[in-house]
C-alpha positions as CSV (number, residue, x, y, z in Angstrom):
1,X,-83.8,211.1,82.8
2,X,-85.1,210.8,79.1
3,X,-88.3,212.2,78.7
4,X,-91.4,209.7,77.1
5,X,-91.1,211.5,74.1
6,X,-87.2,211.2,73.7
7,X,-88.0,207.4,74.5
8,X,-90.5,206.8,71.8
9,X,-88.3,208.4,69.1
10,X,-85.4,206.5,70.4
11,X,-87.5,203.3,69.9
12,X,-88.4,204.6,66.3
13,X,-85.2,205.4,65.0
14,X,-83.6,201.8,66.8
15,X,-86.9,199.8,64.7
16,X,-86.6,201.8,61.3
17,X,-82.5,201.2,61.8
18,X,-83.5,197.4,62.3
19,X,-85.4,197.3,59.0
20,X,-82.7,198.6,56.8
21,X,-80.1,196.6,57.7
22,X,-82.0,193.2,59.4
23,X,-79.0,192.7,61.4
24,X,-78.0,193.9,65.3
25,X,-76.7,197.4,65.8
26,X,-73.3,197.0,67.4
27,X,-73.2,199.2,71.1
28,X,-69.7,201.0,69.9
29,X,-70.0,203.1,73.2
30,X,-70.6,200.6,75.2
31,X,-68.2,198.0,74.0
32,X,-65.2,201.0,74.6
33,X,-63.4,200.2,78.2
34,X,-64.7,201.6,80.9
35,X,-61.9,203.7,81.5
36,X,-62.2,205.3,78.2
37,X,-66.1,206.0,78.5
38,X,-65.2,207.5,81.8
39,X,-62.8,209.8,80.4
40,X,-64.8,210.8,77.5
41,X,-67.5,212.3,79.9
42,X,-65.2,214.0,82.2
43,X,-63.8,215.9,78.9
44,X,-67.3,217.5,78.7
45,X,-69.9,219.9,80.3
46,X,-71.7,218.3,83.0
47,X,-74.9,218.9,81.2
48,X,-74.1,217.6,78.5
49,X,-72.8,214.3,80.4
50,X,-75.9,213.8,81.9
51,X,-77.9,213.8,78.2
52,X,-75.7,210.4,77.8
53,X,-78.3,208.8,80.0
54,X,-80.6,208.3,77.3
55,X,-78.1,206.5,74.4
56,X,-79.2,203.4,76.5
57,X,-79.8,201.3,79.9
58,X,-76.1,200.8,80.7
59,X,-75.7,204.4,79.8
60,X,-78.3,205.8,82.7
61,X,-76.2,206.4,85.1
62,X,-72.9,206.3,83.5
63,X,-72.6,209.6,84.2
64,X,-72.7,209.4,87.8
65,X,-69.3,207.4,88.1
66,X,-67.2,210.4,86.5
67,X,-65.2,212.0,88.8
68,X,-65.2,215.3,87.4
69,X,-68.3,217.9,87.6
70,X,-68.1,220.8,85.5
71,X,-70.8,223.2,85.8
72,X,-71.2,226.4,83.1
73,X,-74.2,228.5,83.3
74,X,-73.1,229.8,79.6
75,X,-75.0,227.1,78.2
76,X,-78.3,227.7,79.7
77,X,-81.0,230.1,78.6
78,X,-82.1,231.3,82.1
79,X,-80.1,231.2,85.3
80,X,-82.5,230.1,87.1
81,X,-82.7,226.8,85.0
82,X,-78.8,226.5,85.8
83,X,-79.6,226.9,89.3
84,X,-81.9,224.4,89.5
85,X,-79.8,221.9,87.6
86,X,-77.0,222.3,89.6
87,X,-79.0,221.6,93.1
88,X,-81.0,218.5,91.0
89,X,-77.4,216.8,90.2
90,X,-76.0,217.7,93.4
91,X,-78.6,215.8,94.9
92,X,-78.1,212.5,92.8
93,X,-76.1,209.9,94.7
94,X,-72.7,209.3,93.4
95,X,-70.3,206.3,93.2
96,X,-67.5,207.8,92.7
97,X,-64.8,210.3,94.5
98,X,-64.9,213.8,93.5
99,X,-61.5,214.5,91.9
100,X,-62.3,218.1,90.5
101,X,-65.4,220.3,90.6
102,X,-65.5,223.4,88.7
103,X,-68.6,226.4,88.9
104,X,-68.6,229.3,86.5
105,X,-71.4,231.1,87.1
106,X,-72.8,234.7,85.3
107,X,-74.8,237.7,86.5
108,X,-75.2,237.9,90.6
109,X,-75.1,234.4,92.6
110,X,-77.0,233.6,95.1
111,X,-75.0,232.6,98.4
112,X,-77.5,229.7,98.8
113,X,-76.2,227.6,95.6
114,X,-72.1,228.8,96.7
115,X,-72.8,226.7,100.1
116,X,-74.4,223.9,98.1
117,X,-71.2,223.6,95.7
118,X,-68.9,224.5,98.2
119,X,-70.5,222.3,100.8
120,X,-70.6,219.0,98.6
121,X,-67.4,219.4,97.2
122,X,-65.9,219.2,100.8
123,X,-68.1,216.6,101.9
124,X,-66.7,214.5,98.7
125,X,-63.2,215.0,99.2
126,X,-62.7,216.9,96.5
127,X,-58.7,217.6,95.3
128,X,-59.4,220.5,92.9
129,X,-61.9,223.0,93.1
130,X,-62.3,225.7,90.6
131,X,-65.2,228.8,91.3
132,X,-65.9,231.7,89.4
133,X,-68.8,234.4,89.7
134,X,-69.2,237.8,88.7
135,X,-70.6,239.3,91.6
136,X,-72.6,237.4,95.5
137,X,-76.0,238.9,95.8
138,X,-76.2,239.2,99.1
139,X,-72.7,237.8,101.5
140,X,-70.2,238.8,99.9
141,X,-68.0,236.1,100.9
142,X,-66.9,233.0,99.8
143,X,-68.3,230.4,102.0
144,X,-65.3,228.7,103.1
145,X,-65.2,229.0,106.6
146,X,-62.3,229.3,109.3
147,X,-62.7,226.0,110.5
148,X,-63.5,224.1,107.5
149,X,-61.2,221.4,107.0
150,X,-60.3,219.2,103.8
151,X,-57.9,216.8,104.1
152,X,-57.9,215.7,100.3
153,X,-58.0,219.4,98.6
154,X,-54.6,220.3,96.8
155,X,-56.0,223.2,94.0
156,X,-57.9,226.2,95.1
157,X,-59.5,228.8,92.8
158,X,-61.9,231.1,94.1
159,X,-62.6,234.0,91.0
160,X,-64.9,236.9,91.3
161,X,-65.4,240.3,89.6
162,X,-66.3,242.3,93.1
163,X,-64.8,241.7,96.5
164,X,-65.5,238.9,98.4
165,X,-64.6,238.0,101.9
166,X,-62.4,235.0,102.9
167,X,-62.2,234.2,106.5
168,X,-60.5,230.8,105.9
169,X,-57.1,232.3,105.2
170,X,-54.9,232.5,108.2
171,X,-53.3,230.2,110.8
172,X,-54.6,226.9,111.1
173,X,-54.4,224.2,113.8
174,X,-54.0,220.7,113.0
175,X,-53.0,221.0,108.9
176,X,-56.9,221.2,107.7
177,X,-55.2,222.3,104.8
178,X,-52.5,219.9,104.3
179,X,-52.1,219.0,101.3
180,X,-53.4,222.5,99.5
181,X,-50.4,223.0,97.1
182,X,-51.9,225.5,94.3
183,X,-54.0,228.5,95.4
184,X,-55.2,231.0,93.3
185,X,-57.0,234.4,94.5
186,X,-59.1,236.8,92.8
187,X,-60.4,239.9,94.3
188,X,-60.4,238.9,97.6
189,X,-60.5,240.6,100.6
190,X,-57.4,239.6,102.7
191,X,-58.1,240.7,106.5
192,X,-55.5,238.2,108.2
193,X,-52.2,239.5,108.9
194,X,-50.7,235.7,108.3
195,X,-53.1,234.5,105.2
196,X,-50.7,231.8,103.9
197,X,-49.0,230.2,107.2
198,X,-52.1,227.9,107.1
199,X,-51.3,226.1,104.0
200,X,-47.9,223.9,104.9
201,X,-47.7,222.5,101.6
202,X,-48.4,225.6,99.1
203,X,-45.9,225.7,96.5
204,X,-48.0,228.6,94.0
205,X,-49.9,231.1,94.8
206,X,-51.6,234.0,92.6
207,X,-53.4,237.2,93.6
208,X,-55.2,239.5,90.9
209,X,-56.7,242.6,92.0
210,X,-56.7,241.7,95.7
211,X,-57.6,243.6,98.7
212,X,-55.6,244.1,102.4
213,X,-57.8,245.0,105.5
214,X,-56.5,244.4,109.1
215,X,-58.5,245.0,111.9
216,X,-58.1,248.7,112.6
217,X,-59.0,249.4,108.6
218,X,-55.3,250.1,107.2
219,X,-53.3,248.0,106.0
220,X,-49.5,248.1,104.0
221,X,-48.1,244.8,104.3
222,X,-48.7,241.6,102.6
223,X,-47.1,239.0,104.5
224,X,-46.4,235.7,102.5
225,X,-45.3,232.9,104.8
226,X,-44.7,230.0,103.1
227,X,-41.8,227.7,103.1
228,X,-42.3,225.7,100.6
229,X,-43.7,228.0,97.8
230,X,-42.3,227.8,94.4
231,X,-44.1,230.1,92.5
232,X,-45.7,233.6,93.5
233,X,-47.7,235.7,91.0
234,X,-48.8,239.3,91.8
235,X,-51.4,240.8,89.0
236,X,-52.4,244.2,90.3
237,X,-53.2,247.7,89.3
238,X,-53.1,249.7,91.9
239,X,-50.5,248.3,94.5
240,X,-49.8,250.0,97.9
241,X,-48.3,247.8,100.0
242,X,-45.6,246.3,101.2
243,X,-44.9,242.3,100.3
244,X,-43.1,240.6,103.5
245,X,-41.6,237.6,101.6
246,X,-40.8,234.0,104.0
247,X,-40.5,232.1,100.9
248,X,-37.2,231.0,101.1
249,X,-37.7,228.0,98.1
250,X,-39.3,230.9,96.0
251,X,-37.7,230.4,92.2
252,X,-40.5,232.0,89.8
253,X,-41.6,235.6,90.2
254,X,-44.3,237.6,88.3
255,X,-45.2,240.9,88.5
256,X,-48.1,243.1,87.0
257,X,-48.7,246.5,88.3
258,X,-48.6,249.8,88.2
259,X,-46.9,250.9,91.5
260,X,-44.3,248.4,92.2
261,X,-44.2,246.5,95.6
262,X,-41.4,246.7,98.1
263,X,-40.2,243.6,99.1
264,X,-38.7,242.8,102.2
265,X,-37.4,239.7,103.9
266,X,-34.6,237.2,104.3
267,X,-33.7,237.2,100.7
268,X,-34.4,235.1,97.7
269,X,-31.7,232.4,97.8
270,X,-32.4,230.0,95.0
271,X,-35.2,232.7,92.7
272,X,-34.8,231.3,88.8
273,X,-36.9,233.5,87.1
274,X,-38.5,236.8,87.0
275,X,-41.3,238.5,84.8
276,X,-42.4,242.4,85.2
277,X,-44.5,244.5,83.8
278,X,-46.2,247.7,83.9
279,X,-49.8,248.0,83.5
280,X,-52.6,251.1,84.5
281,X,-51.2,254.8,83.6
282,X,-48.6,257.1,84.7
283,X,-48.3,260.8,84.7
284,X,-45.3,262.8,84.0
285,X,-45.0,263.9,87.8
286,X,-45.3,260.3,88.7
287,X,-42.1,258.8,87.0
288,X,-39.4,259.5,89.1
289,X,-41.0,257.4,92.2
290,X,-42.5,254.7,89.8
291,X,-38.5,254.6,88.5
292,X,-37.0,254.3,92.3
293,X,-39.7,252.1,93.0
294,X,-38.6,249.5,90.7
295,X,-35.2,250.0,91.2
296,X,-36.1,248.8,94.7
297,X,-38.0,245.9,93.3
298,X,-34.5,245.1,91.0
299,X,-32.0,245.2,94.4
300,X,-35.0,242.7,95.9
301,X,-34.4,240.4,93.0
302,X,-30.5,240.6,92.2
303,X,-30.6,236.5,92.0
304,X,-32.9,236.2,89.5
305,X,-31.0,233.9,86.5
306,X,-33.9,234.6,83.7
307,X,-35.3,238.3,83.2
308,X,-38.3,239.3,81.4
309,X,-39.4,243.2,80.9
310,X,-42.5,244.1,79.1
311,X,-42.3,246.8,76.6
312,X,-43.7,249.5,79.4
313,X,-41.0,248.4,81.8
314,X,-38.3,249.2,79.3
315,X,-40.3,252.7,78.1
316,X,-39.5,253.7,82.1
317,X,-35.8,252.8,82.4
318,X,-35.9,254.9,78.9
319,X,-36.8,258.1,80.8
320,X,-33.9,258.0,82.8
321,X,-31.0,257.4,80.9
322,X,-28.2,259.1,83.0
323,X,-29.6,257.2,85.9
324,X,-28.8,254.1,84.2
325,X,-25.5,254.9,83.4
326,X,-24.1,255.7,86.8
327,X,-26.3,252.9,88.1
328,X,-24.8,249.4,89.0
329,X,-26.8,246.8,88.2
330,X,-28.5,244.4,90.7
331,X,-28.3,241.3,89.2
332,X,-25.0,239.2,89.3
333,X,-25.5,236.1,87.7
334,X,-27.6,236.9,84.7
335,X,-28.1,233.9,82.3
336,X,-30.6,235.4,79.8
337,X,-32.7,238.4,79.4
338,X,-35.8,238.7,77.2
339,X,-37.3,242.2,76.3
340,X,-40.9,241.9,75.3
341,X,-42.2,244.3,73.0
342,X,-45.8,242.1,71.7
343,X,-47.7,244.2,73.4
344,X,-46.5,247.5,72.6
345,X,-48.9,248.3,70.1
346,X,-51.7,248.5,72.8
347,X,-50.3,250.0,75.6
348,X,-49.9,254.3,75.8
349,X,-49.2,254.2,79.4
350,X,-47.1,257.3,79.6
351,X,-48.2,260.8,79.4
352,X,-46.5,262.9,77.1
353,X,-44.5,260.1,75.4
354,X,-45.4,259.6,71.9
355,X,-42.2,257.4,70.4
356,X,-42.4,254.5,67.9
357,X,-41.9,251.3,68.3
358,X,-38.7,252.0,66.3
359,X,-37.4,255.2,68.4
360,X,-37.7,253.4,71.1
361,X,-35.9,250.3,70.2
362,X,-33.1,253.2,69.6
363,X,-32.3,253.4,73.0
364,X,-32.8,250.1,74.1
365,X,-29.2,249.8,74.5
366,X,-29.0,251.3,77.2
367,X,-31.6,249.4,79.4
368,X,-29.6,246.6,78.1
369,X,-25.8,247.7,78.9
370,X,-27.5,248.5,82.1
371,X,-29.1,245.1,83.2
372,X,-26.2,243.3,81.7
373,X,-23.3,245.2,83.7
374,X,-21.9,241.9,85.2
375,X,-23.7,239.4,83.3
376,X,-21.5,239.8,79.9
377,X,-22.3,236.2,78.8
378,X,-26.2,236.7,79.1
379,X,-28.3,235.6,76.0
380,X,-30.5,238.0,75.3
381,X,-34.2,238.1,73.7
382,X,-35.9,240.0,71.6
383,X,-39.8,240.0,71.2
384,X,-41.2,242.1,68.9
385,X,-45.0,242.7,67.7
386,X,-44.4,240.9,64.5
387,X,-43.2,237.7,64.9
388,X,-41.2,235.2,67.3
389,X,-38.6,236.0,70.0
390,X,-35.4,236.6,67.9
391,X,-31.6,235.7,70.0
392,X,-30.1,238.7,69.4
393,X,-26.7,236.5,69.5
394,X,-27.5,234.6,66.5
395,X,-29.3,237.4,64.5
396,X,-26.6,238.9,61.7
397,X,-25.9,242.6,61.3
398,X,-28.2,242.2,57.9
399,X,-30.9,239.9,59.7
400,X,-31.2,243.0,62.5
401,X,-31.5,246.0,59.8
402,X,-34.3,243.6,58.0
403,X,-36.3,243.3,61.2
404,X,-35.8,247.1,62.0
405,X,-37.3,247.7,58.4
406,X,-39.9,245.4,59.1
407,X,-40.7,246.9,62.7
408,X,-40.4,250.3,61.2
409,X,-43.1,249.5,58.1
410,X,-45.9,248.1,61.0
411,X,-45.4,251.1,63.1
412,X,-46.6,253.1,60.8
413,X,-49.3,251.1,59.9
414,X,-50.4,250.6,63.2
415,X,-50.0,254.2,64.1
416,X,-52.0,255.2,61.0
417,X,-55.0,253.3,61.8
């Protein structure tokens, strides 16, 4: 609420404002539709939604009709001060269903003000809930429980910078999760043997950086059961495990690693699209079983129609040129293939391999005869560091040797500085 001081210069700016123009103020706010006032304040910080109480009376508790809360300690001086406002607004009464909540948090939270978000988000049916912390202070787990139910929740993201617990992944009687179709996992510890049978609906799912544990302390399987999923995302550096796909609906893949995964499974029936790349390090000794490996991960993806390879991808196949020629490819039905080389600039993955940008675009060929082996018609992409995705099909003999040139000259400015 306003403060008595905010309230007096209120009433001195609205009486010098009279003076000057002897005529009544018009309420623009006010006179907007509700619909629009409500929308306004969802679009903003929930701290700075709440300061709308004091533009006037009608305006008081405008703020508590908006169905969206959106707490960020980033504006506050102290923590602390954030703490406390979140538990204050928490507490006000509400008219309105909760449609999204989201908590970003910094430094080390307390589990005490976790329960309190967590706990009134699912007491107001909440449908999307968005948490991020750096690090719990004392459990290290998020406190979602195994038999909390929502019957109203369809987005889940739970982000942290240190490993958390998450008990609520598993099997679940009854469908407590129902209607959960986006889930989205960071750093999480992953201790159930069938995390993602409990979510009927799911249809994406992303894991960064996450952990497996089973019961006796080892662990080498991810199992992902879900029939309806759509889209799975994988964003790890140091994967060593293997992935037990039951997504037979599965069209968009997306790797980021640097060991790839083995999949296994009934197949991927009706997969679209795929995207891989190849993040961490890797020693000279360590190529020839990175290589295999993702020649596994191809033959696990041969109906993938759309192909993306990061620059670091292609920079492997390049090590192993003979390979590739006496190779067959995987992939039978091809429709386009994009090489991505936007990033190549700030990746030096491999040790001992100290090309250009333009030697390796040299042997590119290859990688692409290779991939392309029975998908002749394929259009294929270029991405380079210096501008848009160029078809290679429409690019003229001339139009190529320019943008070699032009590769050429920022490769050695790049590798000056």
């Amino acid at each position: 609420m306003p403060t008595a001081t905010q309230k007096q210069t209120l009433k001195r700016l609205r009486a010098e404002e009279g003076e000057e123009t002897d005529t009544t103020v018009a309420d623009r706010l006010t006179d907007l539709p509700e619909s629009l006032q409500l929308h306004i304040l969802a679009s903003l910080e929930t701290k700075h939604a709440f300061k709308t109480s004091v533009l006037s009376k009608s305006w008081a508790s405008k703020w508590t009709c908006v169905p969206v809360l959106n707490f960020s300690s980033y504006g506050f001086k102290k923590l602390n001060e954030f703490d406390k406002f979140v538990f204050n607004t928490l507490s006000v009464r509400r008219s309105a269903k909760l449609e999204k909540l989201t908590f970003r948090r910094g430094g080390i939270c307390s589990a005490k003000i976790l329960k309190k978000v967590f706990d009134y988000a699912f007491s107001r049916g909440v449908k999307e809930l968005d948490v991020s912390i750096i690090r719990s202070r004392k459990d290290k787990s998020w406190p979602i429980l195994a038999h909390t139910t929502s019957d109203s929740l369809t987005s889940l993201k739970l982000d942290s910078n240190s490993n958390m617990g998450c008990s609520f992944l598993g099997p679940r009687s009854g469908g407590a999760f129902k209607k959960l179709t986006s889930l989205y996992l960071k750093r999480v510890i992953i201790g159930d043997l069938d995390p993602f049978s409990g979510f009927p609906a799911l249809k994406k799912l992303t894991l960064v950086s996450c952990n497996l544990l089973q019961t006796d302390g080892t662990t080498n399987t991810l199992n992902v059961h879900a029939p309806q999923l759509l889209e799975l995302t994988i964003s790890d550096y140091y994967v060593n495990y293997c992935c037990q796909l039951t997504t037979p609906n599965l069209r968009y893949f997306n790797f980021q690693g640097c060991n790839f995964p083995r999949l296994q499974g009934g197949g991927l029936p009706v997969l679209d699209t795929v995207v891989i790349d190849f993040v961490g390090s890797c020693r000279e000794n360590q190529r020839r079983k990175t290589f295999d490996d993702l020649m596994m991960l191809f033959n696990s993806l041969h109906s993938a129609k759309k192909l993306t390879l990061y620059s670091a991808v292609v920079q492997l196949l390049t090590f192993f040129p003979d390979d590739l020629a006496k190779r067959c490819s995987p992939f039978l039905e091809l429709k386009s293939l994009k090489v991505d080389f936007s990033r190549f600039h700030y990746q030096r993955l491999f040790e001992g391999d100290c090309r250009s940008l333009s030697e390796l675009l040299r042997v590119v060929p290859s990688v692409k005869g290779y991939l392309l082996k029975k998908s002749h018609e394929a259009k294929c992409t270029m991405a380079y560091p210096d501008g848009d995705p160029v078809e290679e099909s429409t690019c003229s003999t001339s139009q190529a040797s320019k943008r070699c040139k032009r590769v050429q000259i920022r490769t050695i400015k790049l590798e000056g500085k």
